[in-house]
N, C-alpha and C positions, 0 to 999 in steps of 0.2 A: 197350425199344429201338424197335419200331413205333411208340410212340405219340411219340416221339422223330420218327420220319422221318416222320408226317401232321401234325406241326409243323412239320416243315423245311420241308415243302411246301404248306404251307399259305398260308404270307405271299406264297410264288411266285405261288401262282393266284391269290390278292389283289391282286398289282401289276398279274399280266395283265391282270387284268380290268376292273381302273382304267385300264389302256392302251388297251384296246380301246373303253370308254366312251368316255373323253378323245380318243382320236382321231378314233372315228366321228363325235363330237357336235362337235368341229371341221366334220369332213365335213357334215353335216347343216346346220351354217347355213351353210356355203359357198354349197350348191345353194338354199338359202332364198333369201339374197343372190342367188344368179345370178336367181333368176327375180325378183324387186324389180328387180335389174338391166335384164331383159328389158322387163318391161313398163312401164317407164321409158323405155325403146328405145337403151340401152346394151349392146346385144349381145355389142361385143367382152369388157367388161368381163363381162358374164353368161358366157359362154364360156369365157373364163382361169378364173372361180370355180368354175366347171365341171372343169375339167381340175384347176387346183388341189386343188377337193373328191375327186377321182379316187384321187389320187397321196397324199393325207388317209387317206382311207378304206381303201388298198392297207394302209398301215403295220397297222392294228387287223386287215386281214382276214389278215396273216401273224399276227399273234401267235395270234387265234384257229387258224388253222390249223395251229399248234406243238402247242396242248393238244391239237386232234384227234388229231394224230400220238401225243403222247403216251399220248395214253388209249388209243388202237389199238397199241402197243405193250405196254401195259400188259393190255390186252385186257377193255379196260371199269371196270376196275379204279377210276379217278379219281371221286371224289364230285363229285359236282355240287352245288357251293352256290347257294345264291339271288341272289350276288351275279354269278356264272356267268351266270344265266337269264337276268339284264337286261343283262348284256353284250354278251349274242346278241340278245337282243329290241333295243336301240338300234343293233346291226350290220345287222339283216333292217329297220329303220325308216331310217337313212340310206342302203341300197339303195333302200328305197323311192321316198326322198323324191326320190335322185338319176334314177331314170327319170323321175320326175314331170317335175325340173326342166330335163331335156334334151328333154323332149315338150312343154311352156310355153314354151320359148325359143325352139322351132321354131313354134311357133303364134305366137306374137307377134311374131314379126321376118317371118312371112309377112299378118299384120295391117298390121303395119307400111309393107312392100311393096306391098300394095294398097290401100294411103291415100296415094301417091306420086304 
């Protein structure tokens, strides 16, 4: 019957984490985009894929913060698979990329400004 219920929930942390992938890595070239955008000197448009990649990246960082809820309910309880690990590793890489991309956009639209 256990091994029953680490199957049921198995496929769950699967889809999560395909969600979370699939979302951030939307996220991720949004902010790529916005800064091509940018230094192209389409601002506005670099800015919506900004906001857009925002509102991308919120979705994946709810579902990861469901399994945390969950495991902290569980109280550690939840196996962490490897498919897990790169879930998180492409959610802490599309944060990344997005500070980059909103500190590129601010530099270049003030490059921009002083070439005026």
């Amino acid at each position: 019957m256990a091994e029953e219920k680490d199957e049921q929930q198995e496929p769950d942390m699967e889809e999560a984490c395909f969600q979370i992938i699939s979302t951030v890595g939307c996220a991720k070239s949004n902010f790529i985009d916005a800064i091509q955008k940018a230094k192209a000197g389409d601002f506005e448009t670099a800015k919506s894929l900004i906001e857009e990649g925002k509102q991308t990246y919120l979705e994946g960082h709810k579902v990861h913060m469901g399994l945390l809820q969950e495991d902290a309910q569980k109280m550690g309880s939840t196996k962490v698979p490897l498919l897990l690990v790169h879930a998180e590793d492409q959610l802490m890489q599309a944060e990344t990329v997005r500070i980059m991309a909103e500190d590129l956009v601010d530099v270049y639209q003030k490059l921009a400004d002083l070439q005026k």
